[in-house]
N, C-alpha and C positions, 0 to 999 in steps of 0.2 A: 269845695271846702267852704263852710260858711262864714262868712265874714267876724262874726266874733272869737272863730278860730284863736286859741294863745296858747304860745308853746307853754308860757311857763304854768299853765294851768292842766295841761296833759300829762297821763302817761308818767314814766320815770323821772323828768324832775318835779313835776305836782308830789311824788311820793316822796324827793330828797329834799325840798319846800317845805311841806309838811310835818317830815321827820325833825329838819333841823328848827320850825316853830316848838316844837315837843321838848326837846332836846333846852333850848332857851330857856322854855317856860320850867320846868325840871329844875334846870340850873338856878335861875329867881327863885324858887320856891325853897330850893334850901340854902342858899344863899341869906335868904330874911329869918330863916329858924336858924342857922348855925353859918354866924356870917366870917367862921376861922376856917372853914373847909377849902383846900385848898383841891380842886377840883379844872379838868377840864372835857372839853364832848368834840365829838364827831360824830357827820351825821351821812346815813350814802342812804340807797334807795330801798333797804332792810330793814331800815332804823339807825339807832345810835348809838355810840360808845358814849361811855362815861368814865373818865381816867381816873384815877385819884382812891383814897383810903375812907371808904363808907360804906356801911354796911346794906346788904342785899334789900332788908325791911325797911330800910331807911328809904333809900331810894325808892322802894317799891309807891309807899305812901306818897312821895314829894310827885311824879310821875301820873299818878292818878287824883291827884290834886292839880297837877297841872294841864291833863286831860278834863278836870272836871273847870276849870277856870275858863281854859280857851274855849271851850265851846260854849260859856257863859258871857261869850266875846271880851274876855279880857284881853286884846287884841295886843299892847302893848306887852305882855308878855314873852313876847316871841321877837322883841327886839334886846340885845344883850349890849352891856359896854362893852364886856370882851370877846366881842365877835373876831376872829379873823380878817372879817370881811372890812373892817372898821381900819384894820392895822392894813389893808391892802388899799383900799381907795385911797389913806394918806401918803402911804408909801409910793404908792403909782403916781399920784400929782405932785408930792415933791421931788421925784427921781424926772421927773420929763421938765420942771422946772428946773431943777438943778444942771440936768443937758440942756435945755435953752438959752441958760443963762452963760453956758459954756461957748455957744457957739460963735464963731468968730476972733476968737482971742486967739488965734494961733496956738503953734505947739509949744512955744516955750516955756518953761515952768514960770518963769519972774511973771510974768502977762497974766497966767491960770492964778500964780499967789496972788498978786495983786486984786485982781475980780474976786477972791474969797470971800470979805466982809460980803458983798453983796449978794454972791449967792447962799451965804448964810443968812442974810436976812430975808431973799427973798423966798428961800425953801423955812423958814420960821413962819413967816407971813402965808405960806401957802398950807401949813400943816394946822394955822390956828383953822385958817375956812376953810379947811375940808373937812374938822372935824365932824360937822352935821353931816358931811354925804354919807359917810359907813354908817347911823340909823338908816337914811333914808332908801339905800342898796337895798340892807336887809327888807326894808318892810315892801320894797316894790319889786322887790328882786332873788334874794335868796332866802327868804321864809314867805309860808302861808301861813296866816295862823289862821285861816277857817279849815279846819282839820279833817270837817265832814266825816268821813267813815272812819278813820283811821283809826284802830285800836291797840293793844298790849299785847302781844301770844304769849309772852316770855321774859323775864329777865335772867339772865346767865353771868354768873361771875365767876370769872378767870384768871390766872395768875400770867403776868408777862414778865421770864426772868431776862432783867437786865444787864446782868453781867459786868455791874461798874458798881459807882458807889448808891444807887438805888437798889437793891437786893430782888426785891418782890415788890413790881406795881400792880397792884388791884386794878382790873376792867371792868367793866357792866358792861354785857351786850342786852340792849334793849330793843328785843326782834316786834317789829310791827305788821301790818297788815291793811289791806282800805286803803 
């Protein structure tokens, strides 16, 4: 195996990498033209969902504007505020701060109340600097935005009945390729 060998550059998640730069970029693009769209994406090794109430042409354009950007290396495209991944890195560093801060205070609740202030302040203080790590995941970690082959075969819009007070959510499966 040669030594510049990189998993995340191989094979199936180079494609779910990929997909979810596509996916970002998509989401920016009509996010700047219709910044009311209340919209969210998934992205697996096929491509990506698109949740939310927009139309098929809509999206169609936003998608291959966002296919014609990234490969114009608008590299920052493919980083989102509302990544998941953004809400997990914070979540994951103040939940292990929050048990460390725990440790040692005994079982008693008075000793846990007491330490509170502090571990409110010190999971505050850990969620302001983490905010940079969830960019920084995505761009080294869970997107590519060099796209390389990647192309469109398809967009497919489907109804998902939900059976509560959403009635009919619109999906976009945007099947890819490369």
């Amino acid at each position: 195996m040669p030594s510049s060998f990189n998993l995340l550059s191989q094979g199936p998640v180079s494609h779910v990498r990929r997909n979810h730069a596509l996916e970002h970029a998509t989401l920016q693009v009509l996010a700047r033209t219709n910044p009311f769209l209340k919209l969210a994406g998934y992205s697996n090794v096929g491509g990506f969902w698109i949740v939310g109430e927009i139309s098929t042409d809509m999206l169609a354009v936003a998608v291959q504007e966002a296919l014609a950007r990234l490969r114009a290396g608008e590299i920052g495209l493919a980083i989102h505020p509302n990544c998941g991944t953004n809400f997990v890195a914070s979540g994951f560093l103040a939940g292990v701060v929050a048990w460390l801060s725990m440790l040692g205070t005994g079982s008693g609740f008075k000793r846990k109340t007491e330490r509170l202030p502090i571990v409110i302040g010190l999971v505050t203080l850990t969620m302001i600097l983490a905010n940079p790590l969830g960019p920084l995941l995505q761009a080294k970690i869970t997107t590519q935005p060099e796209i390389g082959s990647l192309e469109v075969v398809r967009i497919e819009r489907r109804l998902r009945d939900e059976r509560s007070v959403l009635q009919q959510v619109p999906l976009h499966r945007v099947v890819t390729k490369g």
